[in-house]
N, C-alpha and C positions, 0 to 999 in steps of 0.2 A: 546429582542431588535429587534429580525428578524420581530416577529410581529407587531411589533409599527411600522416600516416602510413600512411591506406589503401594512396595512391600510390605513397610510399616501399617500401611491402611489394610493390604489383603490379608493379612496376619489378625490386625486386629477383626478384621468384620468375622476371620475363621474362630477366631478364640470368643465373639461373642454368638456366633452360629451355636456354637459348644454348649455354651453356658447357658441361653435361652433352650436347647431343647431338653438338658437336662432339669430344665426347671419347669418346663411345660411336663416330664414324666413324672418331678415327684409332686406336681399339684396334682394331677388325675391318680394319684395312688399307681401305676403303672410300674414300680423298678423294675428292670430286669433281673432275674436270677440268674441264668446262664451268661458265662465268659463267654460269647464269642469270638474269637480273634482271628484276624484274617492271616494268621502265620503260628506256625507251633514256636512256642518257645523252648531252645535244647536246656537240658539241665545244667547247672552252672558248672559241674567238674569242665563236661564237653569246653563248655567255652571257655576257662579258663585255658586248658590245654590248648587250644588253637589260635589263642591271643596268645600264649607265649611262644607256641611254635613258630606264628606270624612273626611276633616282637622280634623273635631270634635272625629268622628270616631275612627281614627288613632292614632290620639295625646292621644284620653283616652286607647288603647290599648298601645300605647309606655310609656306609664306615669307610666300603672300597671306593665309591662315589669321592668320599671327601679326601681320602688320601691321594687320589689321580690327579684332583684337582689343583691340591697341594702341590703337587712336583710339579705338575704343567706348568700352575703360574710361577714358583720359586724359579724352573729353569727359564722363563722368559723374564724373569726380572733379572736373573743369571748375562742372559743376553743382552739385553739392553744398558744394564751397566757396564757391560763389557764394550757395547757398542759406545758408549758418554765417552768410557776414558781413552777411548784410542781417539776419539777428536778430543776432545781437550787435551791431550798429549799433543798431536798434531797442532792445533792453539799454539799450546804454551810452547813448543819449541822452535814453532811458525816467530812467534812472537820473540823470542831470545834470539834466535838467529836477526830479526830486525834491529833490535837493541846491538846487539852487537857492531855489528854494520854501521848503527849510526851513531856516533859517541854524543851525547849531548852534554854540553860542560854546566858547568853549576853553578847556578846566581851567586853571584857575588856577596851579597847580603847571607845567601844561607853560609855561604865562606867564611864570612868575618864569625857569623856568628858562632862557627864549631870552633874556628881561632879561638874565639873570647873562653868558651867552654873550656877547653887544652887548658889555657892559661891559668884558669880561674883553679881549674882540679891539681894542675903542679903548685899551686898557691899554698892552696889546703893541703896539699901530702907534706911541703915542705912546713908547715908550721906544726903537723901533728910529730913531725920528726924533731922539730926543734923545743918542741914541749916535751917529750920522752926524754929527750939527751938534758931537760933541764931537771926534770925529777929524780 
């Protein structure tokens, strides 16, 4: 945070450096006439041609960039799910060989109640049958 505001202050005191001594030239009548610039500026074709040569450049290095990366992570998410299911396989058949081995019988209560269930459904088939054979 202390940085973002150093900046912010060094930027601003540059931007009023600017502004105060362009205002100290046009009160003494001083403008300058002459562009100096401390760099030739090329003419736009130039640069337009060597930004797209760049663009072309670049784009086909970031394009192989992001396709490598692609396979790399796919085939290690490739592995890794391959590694999940051979333990959970392992697991689940760790686990059914135990089930097996040990029978465990069925409460009582859940008994009666598929009883009651059975009973209740040959109930119903047999009255939907005896309503048909009445119509």
């Amino acid at each position: 945070m202390q940085i973002i505001l150093i900046l912010f202050f060094v930027s601003l005191a540059g931007i009023a450096f600017m502004i105060g001594r362009k205002l100290i030239l046009s009160k003494t009548q001083q403008v300058p006439t002459e562009n100096n610039f401390l760099f030739e500026i090329p003419d736009h074709r130039e640069v337009k041609h060597i930004a797209t040569k760049n663009i072309k450049k670049y784009g086909f290095i970031f394009l192989v960039i992001i396709i490598r990366l692609y396979v790399r992570v796919s085939n290690s998410i490739k592995r890794k799910i391959n590694e999940l299911s051979r333990k959970i396989h392992k697991i689940v058949t760790r686990n059914k060989f135990e089930k097996s081995t040990s029978h465990k019988e069925v409460s009582k209560f859940l008994k009666m109640i598929s009883d009651y269930k059975q009973k209740i459904s040959k109930i119903k088939h047999k009255i939907v049958e005896e309503e048909k054979n009445q119509s």
